[in-house]
N, C-alpha and C positions, 0 to 999 in steps of 0.2 A: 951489501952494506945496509939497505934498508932494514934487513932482522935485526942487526944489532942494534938499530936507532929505534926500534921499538922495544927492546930489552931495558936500551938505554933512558927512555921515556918514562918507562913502570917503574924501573928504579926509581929515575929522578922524582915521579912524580911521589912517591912514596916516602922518601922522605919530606917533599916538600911538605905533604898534609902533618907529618909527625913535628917538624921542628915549627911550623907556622901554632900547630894545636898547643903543642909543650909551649910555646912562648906567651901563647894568650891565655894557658891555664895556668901559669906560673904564676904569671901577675894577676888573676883574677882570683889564685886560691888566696891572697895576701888582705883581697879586700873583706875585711869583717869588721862590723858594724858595731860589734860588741864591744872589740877590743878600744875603739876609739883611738888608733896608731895609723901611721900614713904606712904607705908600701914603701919598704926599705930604698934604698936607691940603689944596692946593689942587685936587688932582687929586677928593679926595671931594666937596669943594662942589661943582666943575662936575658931576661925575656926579647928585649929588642934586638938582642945578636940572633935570639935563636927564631925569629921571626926574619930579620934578612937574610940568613942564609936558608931559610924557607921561599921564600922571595927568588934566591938564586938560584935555587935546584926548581924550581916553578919556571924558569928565565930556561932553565936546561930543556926541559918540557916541551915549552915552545919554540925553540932553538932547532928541535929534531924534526914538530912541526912544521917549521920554515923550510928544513933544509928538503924535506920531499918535496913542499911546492914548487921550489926554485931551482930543479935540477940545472934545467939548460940554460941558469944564467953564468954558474960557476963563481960563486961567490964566494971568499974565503968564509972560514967557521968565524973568527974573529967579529966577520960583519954581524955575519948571521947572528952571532951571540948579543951584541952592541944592539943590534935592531930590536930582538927579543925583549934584551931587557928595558928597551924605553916603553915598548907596548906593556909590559909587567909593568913598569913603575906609574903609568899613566893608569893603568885600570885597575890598581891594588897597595898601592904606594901607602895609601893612607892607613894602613892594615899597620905600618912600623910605627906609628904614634898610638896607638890603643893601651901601650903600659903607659907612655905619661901621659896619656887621659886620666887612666884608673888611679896615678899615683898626683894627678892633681886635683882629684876628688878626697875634700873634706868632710872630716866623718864630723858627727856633731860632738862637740865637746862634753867629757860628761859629766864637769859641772854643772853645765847648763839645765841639765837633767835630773840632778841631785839637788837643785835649788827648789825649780819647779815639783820635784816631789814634797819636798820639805816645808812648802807656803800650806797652811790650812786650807781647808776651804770650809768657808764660811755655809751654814745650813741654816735653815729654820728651828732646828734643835738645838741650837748654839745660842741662839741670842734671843 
């Protein structure tokens, strides 16, 4: 049983790294500077789905972790998974609010920027 909970591990952990990466590059390719446009809001829900269920398959991870420490207590998978993921959510939780961080970052307005270019500026060859 333990080979497959290490098969089971590499799996898990693999996706975990891919759907946690995909959810923080989704929302982070959205933020430009240029554009002066917020990050869509449906573009933050898919990053935050694809972020907890990186979280979940992380929660699997350590699940398999657990279940070789705890041979001789015989504890259902259920617990095992439940326990996992309060230690995932207590030391990685905050990882699911990183899209609406990014999409409660205001870009500067770019009037504000076409005003300021537009004011002279006064010189000593001027006046």
């Amino acid at each position: 049983m333990s080979e497959y909970l290490n098969y089971i591990q590499l799996i898990s952990g693999i996706f975990a790294a891919g759907f946690i990466f995909a959810g923080i590059f989704i929302s982070a390719k959205k933020l430009n500077p240029e554009k002066y446009e917020k990050i869509p809001v449906k573009t933050t829900v898919i990053s935050t789905i694809l972020i907890i269920a990186g979280l979940l398959c992380y929660t699997m991870v350590k699940t398999c972790t657990n279940s070789t420490i705890v041979t001789e207590e015989h504890y259902e998978l259920g617990t095992l998974y439940f326990a996992s993921l309060e230690e995932v959510v207590k030391l990685f939780g905050f990882i699911v609010f990183l899209p609406l961080l990014f999409r409660l970052f205001k870009p500067k307005s770019q009037k504000r920027d076409q005003i300021e270019e537009d004011i002279p500026v006064e010189t000593e060859e001027n006046i």
